[in-house]
C-alpha positions in Angstrom: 40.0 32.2 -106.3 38.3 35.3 -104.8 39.7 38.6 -104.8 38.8 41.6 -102.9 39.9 45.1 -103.6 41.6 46.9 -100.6 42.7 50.8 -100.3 46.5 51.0 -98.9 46.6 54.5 -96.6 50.3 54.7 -97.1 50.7 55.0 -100.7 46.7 56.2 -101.2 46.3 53.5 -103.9 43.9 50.9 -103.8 45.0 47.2 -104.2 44.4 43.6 -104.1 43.8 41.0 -101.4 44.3 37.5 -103.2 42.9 34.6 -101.0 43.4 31.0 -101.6 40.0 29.2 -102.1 39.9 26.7 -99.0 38.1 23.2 -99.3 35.7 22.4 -96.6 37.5 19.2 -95.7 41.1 21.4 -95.4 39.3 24.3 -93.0 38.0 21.8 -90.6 41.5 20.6 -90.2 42.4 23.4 -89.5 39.5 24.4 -86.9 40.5 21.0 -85.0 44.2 22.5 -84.7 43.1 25.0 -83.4 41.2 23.9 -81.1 43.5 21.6 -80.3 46.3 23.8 -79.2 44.1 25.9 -77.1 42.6 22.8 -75.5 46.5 21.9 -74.3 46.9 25.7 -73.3 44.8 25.8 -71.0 45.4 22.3 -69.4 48.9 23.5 -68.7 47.4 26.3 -66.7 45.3 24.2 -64.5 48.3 21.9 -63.8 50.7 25.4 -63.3 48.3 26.3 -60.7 47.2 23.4 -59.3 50.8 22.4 -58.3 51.8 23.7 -54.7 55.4 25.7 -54.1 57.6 25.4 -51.0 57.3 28.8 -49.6 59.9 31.3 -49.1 61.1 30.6 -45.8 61.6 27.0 -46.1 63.4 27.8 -49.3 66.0 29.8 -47.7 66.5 28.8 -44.4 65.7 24.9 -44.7 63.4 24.9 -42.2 60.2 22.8 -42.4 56.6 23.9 -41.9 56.0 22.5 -38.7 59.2 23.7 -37.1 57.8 27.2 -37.9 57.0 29.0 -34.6 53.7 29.6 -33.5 51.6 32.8 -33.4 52.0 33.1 -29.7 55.6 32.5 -30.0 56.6 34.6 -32.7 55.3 37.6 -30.1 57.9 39.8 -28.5 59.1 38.8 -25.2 56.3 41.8 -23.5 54.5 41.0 -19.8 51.4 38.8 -20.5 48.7 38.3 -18.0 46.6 35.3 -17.8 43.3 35.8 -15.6 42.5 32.8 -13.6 40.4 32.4 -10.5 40.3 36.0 -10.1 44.1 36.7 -9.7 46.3 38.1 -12.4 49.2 36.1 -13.5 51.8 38.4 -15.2 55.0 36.7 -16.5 57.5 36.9 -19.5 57.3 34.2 -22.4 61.0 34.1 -24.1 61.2 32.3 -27.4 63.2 29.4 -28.1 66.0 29.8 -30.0 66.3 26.0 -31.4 64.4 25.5 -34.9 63.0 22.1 -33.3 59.7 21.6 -32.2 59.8 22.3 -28.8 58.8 19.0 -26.4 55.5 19.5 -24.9 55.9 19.1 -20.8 53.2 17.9 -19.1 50.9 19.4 -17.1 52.6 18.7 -13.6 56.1 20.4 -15.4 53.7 23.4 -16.9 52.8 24.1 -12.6 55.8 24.2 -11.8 57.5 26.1 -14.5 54.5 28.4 -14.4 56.2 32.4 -13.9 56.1 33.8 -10.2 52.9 35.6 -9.4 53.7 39.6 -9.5 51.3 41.7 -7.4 49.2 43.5 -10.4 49.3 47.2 -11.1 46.4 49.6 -10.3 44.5 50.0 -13.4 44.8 46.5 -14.0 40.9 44.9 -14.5 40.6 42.0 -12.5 38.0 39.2 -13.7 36.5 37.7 -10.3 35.9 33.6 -10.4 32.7 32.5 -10.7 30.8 33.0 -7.3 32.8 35.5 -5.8 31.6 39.0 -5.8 33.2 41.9 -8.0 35.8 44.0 -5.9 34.7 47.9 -7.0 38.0 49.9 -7.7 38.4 52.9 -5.0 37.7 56.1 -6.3 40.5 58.2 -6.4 41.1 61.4 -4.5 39.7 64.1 -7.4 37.0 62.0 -8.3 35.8 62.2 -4.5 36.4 65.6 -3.8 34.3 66.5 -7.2 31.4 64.3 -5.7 31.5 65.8 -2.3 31.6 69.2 -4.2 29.1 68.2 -6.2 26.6 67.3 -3.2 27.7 70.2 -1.5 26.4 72.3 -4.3 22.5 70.8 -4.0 20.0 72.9 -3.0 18.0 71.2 -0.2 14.1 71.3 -0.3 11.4 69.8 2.4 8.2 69.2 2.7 6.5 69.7 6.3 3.3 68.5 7.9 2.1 69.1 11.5 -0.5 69.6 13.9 -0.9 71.1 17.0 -2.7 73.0 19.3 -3.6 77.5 18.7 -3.5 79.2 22.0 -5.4 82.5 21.0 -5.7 85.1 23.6 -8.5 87.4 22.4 -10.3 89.7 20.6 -8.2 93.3 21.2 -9.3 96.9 20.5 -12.8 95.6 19.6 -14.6 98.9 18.1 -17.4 99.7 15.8 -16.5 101.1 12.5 -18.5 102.8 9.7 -22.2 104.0 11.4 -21.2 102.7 14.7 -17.4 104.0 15.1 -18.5 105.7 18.2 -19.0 102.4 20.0 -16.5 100.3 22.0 -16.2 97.1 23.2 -14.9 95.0 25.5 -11.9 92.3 24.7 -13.8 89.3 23.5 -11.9 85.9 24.5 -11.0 83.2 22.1 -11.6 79.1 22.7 -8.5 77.1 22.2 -9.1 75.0 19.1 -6.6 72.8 16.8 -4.3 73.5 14.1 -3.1 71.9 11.0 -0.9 73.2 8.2 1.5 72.1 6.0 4.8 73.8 4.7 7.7 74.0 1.8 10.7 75.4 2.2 14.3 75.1 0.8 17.7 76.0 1.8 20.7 77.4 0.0 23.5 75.3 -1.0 26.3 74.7 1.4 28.4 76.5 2.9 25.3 79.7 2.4 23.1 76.3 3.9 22.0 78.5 7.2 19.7 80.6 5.1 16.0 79.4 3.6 13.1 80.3 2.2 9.5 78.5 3.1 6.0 78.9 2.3 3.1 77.2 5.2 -0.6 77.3 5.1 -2.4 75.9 8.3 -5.8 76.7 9.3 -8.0 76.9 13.0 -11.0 77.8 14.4 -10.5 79.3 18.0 -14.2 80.4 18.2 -15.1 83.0 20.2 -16.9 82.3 24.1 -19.7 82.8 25.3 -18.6 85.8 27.7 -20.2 88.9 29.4 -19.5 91.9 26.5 -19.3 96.0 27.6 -20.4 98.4 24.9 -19.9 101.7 25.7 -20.8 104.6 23.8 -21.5 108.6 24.1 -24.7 107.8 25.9 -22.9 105.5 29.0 -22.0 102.2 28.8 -24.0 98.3 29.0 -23.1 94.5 29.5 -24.7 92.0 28.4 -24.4 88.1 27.6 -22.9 87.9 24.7 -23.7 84.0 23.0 -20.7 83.8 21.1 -20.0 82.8 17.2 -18.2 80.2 15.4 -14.9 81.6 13.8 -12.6 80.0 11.0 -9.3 81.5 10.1 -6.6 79.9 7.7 -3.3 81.5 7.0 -0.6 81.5 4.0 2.3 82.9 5.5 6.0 83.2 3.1 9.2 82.5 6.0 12.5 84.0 5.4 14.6 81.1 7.8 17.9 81.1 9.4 19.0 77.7 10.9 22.3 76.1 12.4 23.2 73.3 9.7 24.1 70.6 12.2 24.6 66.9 11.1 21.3 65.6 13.8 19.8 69.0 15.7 18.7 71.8 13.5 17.5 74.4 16.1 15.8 77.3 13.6 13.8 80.8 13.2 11.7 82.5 10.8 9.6 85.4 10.0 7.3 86.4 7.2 4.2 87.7 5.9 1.0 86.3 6.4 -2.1 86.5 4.3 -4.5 86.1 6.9 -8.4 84.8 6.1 -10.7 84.7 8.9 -14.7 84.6 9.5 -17.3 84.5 11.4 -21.2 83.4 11.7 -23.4 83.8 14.5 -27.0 85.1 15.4 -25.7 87.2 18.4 -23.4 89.1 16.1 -25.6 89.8 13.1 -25.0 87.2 10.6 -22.0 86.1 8.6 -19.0 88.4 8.1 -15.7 87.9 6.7 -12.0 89.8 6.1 -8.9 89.1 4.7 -5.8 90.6 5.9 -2.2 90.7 5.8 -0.2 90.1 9.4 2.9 89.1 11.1 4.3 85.1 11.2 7.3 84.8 13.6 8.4 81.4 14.3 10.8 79.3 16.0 11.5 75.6 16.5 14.2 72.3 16.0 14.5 69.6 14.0 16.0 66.0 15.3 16.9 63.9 12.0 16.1 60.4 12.6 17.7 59.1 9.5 19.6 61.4 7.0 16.3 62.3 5.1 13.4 62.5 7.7 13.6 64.7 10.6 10.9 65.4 13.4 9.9 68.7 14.2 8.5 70.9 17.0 7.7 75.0 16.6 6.3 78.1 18.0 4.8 80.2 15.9 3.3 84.0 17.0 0.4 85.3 14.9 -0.8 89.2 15.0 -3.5 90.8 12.6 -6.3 93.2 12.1 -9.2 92.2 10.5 -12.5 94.6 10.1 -15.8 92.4 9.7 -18.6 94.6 7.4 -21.8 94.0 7.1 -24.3 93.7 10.1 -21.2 93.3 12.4 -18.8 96.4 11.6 -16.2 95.8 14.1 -12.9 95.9 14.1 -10.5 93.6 15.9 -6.8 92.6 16.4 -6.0 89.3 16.6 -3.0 87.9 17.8 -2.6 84.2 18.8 0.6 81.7 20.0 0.2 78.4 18.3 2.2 75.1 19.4 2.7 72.2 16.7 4.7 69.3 15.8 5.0 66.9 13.1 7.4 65.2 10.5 10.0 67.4 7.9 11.1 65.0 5.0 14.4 66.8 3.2 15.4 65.9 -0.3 
């Protein structure tokens, strides 16, 4: 028999554990019951578990399974609407207060029980049928009146090109300068000759839309004629045939616009400052020479929209400036020219 010494923490002496010697053939018995019990343990488990119950409403009330109501019956009696063919069905479902299965009707009895159709509200969304088109809700009366605003806020720019035709007058108070300020000429006259030019501009946001601002550059050549010329000096005065010269002068000018904002006919007027480039080549007046100088832009003109973007256009314009050509030539001129044009405006 073995015996093992053990320490007892209650009374802090040490004692003995006496164990019964065990034969091999007793402690597999005893392994089998053991296993044996646990085996029927757990085969109770599997058969507690595996077993259904009758759940808690037929229990108590009696009623079977398939007499329970439905999902969609079980809901409160609320509006429901059914979208079909693009109308809106809207109805109330009331629940049946039998604990029967309800009989199914047919589909003849489902029409003609089928709720009365109820005009739907306003915010309802509406699914169209297949092939029609999609009705688009109507905006309402804010949401309008903060678009308009909206629009009426935008600035409006354009973009101008035109052509026409520069009716230059002549060469006034034509005078030496320099070594020959003593000398005078005659007015020298100017060919008619073509124009071309091409402006931006925008206008203020409505209701300030009668005001702009632009900026045009548009060039010509009004060369000047062959013409008899008078110099006079201290000594007398001669006239001669003068052979003429070839003259180019572009302009950038910067508008300040006023206009009448009507829905078709825009009639309009500007005026600004003009940078004012001109010059001139010829063997009868010594050479090449050239002078840039600022001068006046007036304007005046309509516009007849076509469309609510493109507009065509027709304008006056008056050019004055003073321009004093070194070199060979030393003269001093004024310039002043009317100019006729036309062409398309494009407003964004």
């Amino acid at each position: 028999m073995p015996i093992r010494e053990s320490y007892s923490p209650a009374s802090g002496e040490a004692g003995l554990f006496v164990f019964d010697e065990i034969s091999p053939r007793g402690y597999s018995l005893r392994m089998l019951r053991t296993t044996f019990l646990w085996s029927a343990c757990l085969a109770v488990l599997v058969l507690f578990f595996s077993v259904p119950f009758p759940s808690a409403a037929n229990g108590e009330d009696g009623v079977s399974q398939g007499n329970q109501p439905s999902s969609s019956d079980r809901q409160s009696p609320k509006q429901k609407r059914i979208t079909k063919a693009g109308r809106t069905i809207e109805g109330t479902s009331a629940q049946s207060s039998s604990s029967t299965l309800p009989v199914q009707p047919s589909n003849n009895a489902l029409l003609q029980q089928s709720p009365p159709l109820i005009r739907p509200a306003a915010d309802t969304i509406q699914v169209p049928a297949q092939g029609s088109k999609p009705k688009s809700r109507p905006i309402d009366g804010k949401r309008q009146a903060l678009q308009q605003n909206t629009e009426s806020r935008k600035v409006e720019p354009y973009v101008s090109l035109y052509g026409g035709v520069s009716l230059a007058n002549s060469f006034t108070h034509v005078h030496g300068i320099q070594s020959v300020s003593f000398a005078s000429l005659s007015d020298l006259d100017l060919a008619r000759s073509p124009i071309y030019g091409v402006k931006l501009g925008i206008f203020q946001p409505r209701p300030q839309s009668w005001f702009g601002l632009e900026t045009e550059l548009f060039y010509a050549n009004p060369h000047i004629k062959q013409q008899s010329v008078t110099v006079s000096g201290p000594g007398g005065s001669v006239t001669d045939i003068f052979a003429g010269a070839r003259m180019r002068m572009m302009t950038w000018a910067f508008n300040w616009v006023v206009r009448y904002p009507g829905e078709r006919i825009q009639p309009y007027a500007g005026v600004g400052l003009g940078i004012f480039w001109a010059r001139l080549s010829g063997d009868d007046y010594g050479g090449n020479a050239s002078d840039t100088s600022p001068g006046l832009n007036a304007l005046g003109g309509i516009r007849v929209f076509l469309t609510k973007r493109v507009a065509l256009m027709a304008e006056y314009k008056y050019n004055r400036a003073s321009f004093d050509f070194g070199g060979n030539v030393s003269t001093h001129v004024l310039y002043q020219t009317h100019n006729l044009v036309g062409g398309l405006s494009i407003h964004f």
